[in-house]
C-alpha positions as CSV (number, residue, x, y, z in Angstrom):
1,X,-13.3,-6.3,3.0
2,X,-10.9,-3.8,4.4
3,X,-7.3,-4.3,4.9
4,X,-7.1,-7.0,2.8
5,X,-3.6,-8.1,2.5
6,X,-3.6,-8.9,-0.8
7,X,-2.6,-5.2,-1.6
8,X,0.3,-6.3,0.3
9,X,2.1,-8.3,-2.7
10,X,2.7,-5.9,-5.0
11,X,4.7,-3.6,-2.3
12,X,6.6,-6.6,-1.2
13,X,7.6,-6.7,-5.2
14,X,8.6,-3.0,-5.1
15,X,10.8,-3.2,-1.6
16,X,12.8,-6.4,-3.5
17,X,13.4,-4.0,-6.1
18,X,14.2,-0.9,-4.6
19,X,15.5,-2.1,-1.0
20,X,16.1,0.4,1.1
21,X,14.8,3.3,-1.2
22,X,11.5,2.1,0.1
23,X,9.2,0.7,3.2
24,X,7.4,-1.9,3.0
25,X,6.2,-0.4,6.5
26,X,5.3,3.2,5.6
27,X,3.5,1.3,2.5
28,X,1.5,-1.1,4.5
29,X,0.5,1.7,6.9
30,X,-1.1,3.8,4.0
31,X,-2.9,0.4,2.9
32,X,-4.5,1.1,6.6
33,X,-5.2,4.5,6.2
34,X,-6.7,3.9,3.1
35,X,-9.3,2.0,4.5
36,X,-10.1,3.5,7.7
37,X,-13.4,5.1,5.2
38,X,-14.8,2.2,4.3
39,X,-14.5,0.4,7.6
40,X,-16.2,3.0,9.5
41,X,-19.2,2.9,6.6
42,X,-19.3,-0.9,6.8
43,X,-19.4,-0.2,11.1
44,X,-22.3,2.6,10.4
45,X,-23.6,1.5,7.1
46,X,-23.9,4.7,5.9
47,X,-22.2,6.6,3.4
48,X,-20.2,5.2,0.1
49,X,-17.9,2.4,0.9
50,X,-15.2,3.4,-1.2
51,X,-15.9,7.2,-1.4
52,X,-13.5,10.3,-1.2
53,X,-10.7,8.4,0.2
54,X,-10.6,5.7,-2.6
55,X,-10.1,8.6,-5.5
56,X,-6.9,9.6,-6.3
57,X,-7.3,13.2,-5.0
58,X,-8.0,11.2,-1.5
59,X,-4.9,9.1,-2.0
60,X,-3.2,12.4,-2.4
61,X,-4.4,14.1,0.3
62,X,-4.3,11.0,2.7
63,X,-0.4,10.1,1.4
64,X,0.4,13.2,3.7
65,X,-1.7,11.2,6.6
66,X,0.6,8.2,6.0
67,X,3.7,10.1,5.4
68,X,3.3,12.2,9.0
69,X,2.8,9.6,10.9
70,X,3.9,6.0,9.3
71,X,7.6,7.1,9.1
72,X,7.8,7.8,13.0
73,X,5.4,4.8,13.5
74,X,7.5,2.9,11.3
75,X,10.4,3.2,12.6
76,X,9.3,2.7,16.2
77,X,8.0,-0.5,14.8
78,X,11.0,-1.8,13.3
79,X,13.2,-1.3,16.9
80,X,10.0,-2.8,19.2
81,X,10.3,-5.7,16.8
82,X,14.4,-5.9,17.5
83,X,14.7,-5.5,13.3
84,X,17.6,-2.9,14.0
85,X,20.3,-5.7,14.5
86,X,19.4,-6.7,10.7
87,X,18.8,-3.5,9.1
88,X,19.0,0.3,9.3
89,X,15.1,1.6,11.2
90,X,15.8,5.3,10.3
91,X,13.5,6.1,7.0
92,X,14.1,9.3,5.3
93,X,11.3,11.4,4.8
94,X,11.6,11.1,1.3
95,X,11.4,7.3,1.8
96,X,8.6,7.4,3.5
97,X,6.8,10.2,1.2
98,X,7.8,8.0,-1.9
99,X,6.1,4.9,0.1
100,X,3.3,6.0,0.7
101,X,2.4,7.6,-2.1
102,X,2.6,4.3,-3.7
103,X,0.8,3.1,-1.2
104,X,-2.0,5.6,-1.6
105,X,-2.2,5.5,-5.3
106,X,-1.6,1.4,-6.1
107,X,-4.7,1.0,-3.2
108,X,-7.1,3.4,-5.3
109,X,-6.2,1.8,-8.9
110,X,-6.3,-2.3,-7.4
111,X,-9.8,-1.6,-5.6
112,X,-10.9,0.6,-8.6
113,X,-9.7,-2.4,-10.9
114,X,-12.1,-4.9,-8.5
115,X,-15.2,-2.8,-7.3
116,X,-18.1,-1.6,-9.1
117,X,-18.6,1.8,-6.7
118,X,-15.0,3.6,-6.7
119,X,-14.9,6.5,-8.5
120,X,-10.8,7.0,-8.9
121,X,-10.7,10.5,-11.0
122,X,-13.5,12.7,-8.7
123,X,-14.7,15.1,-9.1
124,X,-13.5,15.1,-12.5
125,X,-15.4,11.9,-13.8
126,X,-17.5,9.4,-12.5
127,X,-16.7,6.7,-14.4
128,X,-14.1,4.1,-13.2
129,X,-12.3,3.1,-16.9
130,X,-10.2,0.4,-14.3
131,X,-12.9,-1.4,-13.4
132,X,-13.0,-4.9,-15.0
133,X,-9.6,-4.4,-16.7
134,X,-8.5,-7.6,-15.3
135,X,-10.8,-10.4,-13.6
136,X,-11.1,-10.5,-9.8
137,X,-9.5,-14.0,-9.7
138,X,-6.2,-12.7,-12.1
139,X,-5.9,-9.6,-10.0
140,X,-5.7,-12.0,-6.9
141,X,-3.2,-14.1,-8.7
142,X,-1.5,-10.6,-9.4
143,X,-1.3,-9.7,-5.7
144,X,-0.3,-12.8,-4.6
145,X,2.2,-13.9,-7.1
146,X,3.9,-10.3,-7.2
147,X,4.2,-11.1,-3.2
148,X,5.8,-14.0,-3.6
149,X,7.9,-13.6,-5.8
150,X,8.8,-10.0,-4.4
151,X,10.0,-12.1,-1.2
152,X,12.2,-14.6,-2.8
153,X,14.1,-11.6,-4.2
154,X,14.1,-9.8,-1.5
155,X,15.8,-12.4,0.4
156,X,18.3,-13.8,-2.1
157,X,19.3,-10.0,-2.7
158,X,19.8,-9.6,1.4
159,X,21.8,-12.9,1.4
160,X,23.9,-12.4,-1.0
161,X,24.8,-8.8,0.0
162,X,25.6,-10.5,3.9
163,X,27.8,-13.1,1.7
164,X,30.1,-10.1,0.5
């Protein structure tokens, strides 16, 4: 299914950890991009579901894609939702690079990890050595858990940096 949040958790872990050197919104943007491809096959039904843009020279090339046009969307997103009064809405364009390249790359290895057709090292092999390495239901768990536990951190860390 695309845009499934569950890629979300593990980039909610990563903002609790890292704060403002990252954005959660740049991230969650390139989980979008990343699955623009497999929505429009599932819309057609033709061509591979998780083809080119599931590989990590894909990731690559569409972490420039996210990077262009997630910081400005970003950001824009941040005011519209009136998040400036809590935080800073400028991201630096290494933020947002960083972002979604993690974004990008984390996308390709969880779906290669959980689908049989995604080919992660094109054109240089076929074979997906990720696939399997964990069971769909512990890779949810993963996803969910990191999430959830990402949030609690985040918040305690922003509430005790308001206390000081």
């Amino acid at each position: 299914m695309p845009f499934t949040p569950f890629h979300m958790g593990p980039g909610i872990a990563i903002k609790a950890l890292l704060q403002g050197s990252f954005s959660l919104m740049v991230f969650g943007w390139a989980q979008i991009i990343m699955d623009i491809q497999p929505l429009i096959v599932m819309i057609t039904g033709e061509g591979h579901l998780h083809g080119f843009s599931h590989t990590f020279v894909g990731a690559s090339l569409l972490t420039v894609v996210a990077t262009l046009s997630g910081k400005h969307l970003s950001e824009w997103g941040l005011r519209w939702l009136e998040l400036d009064r809590f935080m800073p809405t400028k991201i630096s364009w290494p933020v947002a690079f960083f972002s979604a390249a993690i974004g990008c790359a984390s996308h390709v290895v969880l779906d290669a990890i959980m689908h049989h057709d995604v080919e992660p090292f094109f054109p240089i092999s076929l074979t997906n050595p990720l696939l399997n390495l964990l069971s769909n239901q512990a890779l949810h768990q993963f996803c969910l858990y990191s999430g959830l536990i990402g949030g609690v951190v985040f918040f305690v860390v922003a509430w005790r940096q308001r206390r000081r």
